[in-house]
N, C-alpha and C positions, 0 to 999 in steps of 0.2 A: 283430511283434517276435519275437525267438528268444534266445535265450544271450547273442547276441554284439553286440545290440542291435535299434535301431528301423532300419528301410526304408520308403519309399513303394513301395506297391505302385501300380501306377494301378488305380482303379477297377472300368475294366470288365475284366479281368483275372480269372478264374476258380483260375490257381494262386497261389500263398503265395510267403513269404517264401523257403522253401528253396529252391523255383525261381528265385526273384529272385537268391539268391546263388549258383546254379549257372549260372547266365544270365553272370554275370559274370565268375564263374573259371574257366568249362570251356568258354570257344570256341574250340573245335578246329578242326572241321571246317566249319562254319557249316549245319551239314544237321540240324533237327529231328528229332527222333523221331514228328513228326506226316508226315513225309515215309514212314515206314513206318505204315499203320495195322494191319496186320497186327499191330503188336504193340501198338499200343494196343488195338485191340478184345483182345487175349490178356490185356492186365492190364484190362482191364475185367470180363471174365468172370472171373479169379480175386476181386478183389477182389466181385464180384456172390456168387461161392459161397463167399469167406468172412463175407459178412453173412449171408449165409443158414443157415450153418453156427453162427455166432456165434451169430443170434437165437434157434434151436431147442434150441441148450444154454442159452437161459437169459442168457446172458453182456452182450445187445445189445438194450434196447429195441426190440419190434418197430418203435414210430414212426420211430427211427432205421435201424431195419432197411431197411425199406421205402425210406424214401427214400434211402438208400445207394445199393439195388437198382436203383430208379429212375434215378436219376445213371447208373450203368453202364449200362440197360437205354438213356438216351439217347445214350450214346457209343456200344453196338455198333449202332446207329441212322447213325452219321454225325455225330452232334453233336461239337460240343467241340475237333475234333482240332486246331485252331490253338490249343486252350490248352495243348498238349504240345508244349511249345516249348523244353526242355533239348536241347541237341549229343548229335547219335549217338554219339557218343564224348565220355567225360567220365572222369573220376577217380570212385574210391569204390565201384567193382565195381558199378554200376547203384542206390545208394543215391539219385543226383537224378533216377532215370527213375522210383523207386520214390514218391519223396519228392512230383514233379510229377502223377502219380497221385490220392495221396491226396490231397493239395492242391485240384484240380479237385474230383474225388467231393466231398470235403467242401463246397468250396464250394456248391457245384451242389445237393448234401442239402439245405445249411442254405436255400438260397431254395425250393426243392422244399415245404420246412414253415413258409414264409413270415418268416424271419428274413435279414439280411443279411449277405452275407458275411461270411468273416472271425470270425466269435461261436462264436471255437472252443471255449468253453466250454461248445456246447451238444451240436457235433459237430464232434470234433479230430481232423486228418487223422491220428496216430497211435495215439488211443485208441482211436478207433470204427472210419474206414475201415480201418487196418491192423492190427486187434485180430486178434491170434494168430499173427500175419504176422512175417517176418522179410527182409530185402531177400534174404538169404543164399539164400531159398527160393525167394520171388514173382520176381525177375529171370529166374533161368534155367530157370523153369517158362514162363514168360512167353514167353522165346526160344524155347523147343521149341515151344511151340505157335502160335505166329508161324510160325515154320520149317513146321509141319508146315498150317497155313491156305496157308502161298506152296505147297510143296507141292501137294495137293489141287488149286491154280491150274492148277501146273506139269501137273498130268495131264490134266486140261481139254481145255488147249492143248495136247497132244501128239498126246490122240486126236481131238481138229480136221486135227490136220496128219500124219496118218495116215490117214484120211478123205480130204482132199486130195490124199495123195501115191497113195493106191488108187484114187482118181478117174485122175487123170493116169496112171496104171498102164495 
């Protein structure tokens, strides 16, 4: 449930409600954000260094820490990325790419320390995973460093095909 009321989520579903109501009102393009992981693995790692940041001021139970940490550590793994399932293009300047983030993390914490989804009273995809976080910030930190993982790709493959082209030379 959220402000505006109750939804079913299904089950085995790892994001929340706010993905659920961005799922609905932002099908634009019909292309996930799981279709880039580039930038999932980018807000994975922000959200990974701001629990870690969180827990050494004090601010983030390590137990929660931890398993935050964990949650991320299994998505820049490969895990997860069908639960990021918001339109690459949506409304709200990257608030339900932000939103679907936390939602997974959280979920994902809360079975991590053996509670079931959802008990967002123990670990609340805004209190704990985006504690000190603002979409204003994590979005387009997220972008650049997406940008800059394709990148590092992109030179990869250039000096393969520079390599290739010196061959053939």
């Amino acid at each position: 449930h959220d402000l505006l009321g109750e939804r079913q989520v299904p089950f085995e579903r790892y994001y929340g409600i706010q993905t659920l109501r961005a799922l609905e009102n932002f099908s634009i393009s019909g292309i996930p954000i799981s279709h880039y992981p580039q930038l999932i693995y980018a807000l994975a790692n922000i959200k990974k260094a701001a629990a870690e940041a969180n827990q050494k001021l004090g601010l983030l139970p390590v137990e929660i820490a931890q398993a935050i940490m964990q949650a991320c550590d299994e998505i820049l793994h490969g895990k997860w990325l069908e639960e990021f399932a918001v339109d690459v293009i949506q409304g709200g300047a990257g608030t339900s790419t932000n939103m679907n983030a936390n939602e997974v993390i959280a979920n994902r914490a809360l079975e991590i320390l053996g509670y079931a989804k959802g008990r967002y009273d123990l670990i609340h995809p805004l209190n704990h995973v985006n504690m000190s976080q603002s979409t204003n910030d994590v979005y387009p930190t997220a972008l650049r460093l997406a940008l800059s993982f394709k990148l590092d790709e992109l030179q990869r493959e250039m000096k393969k095909l520079r390599i290739a082209m010196t061959a053939k030379g």
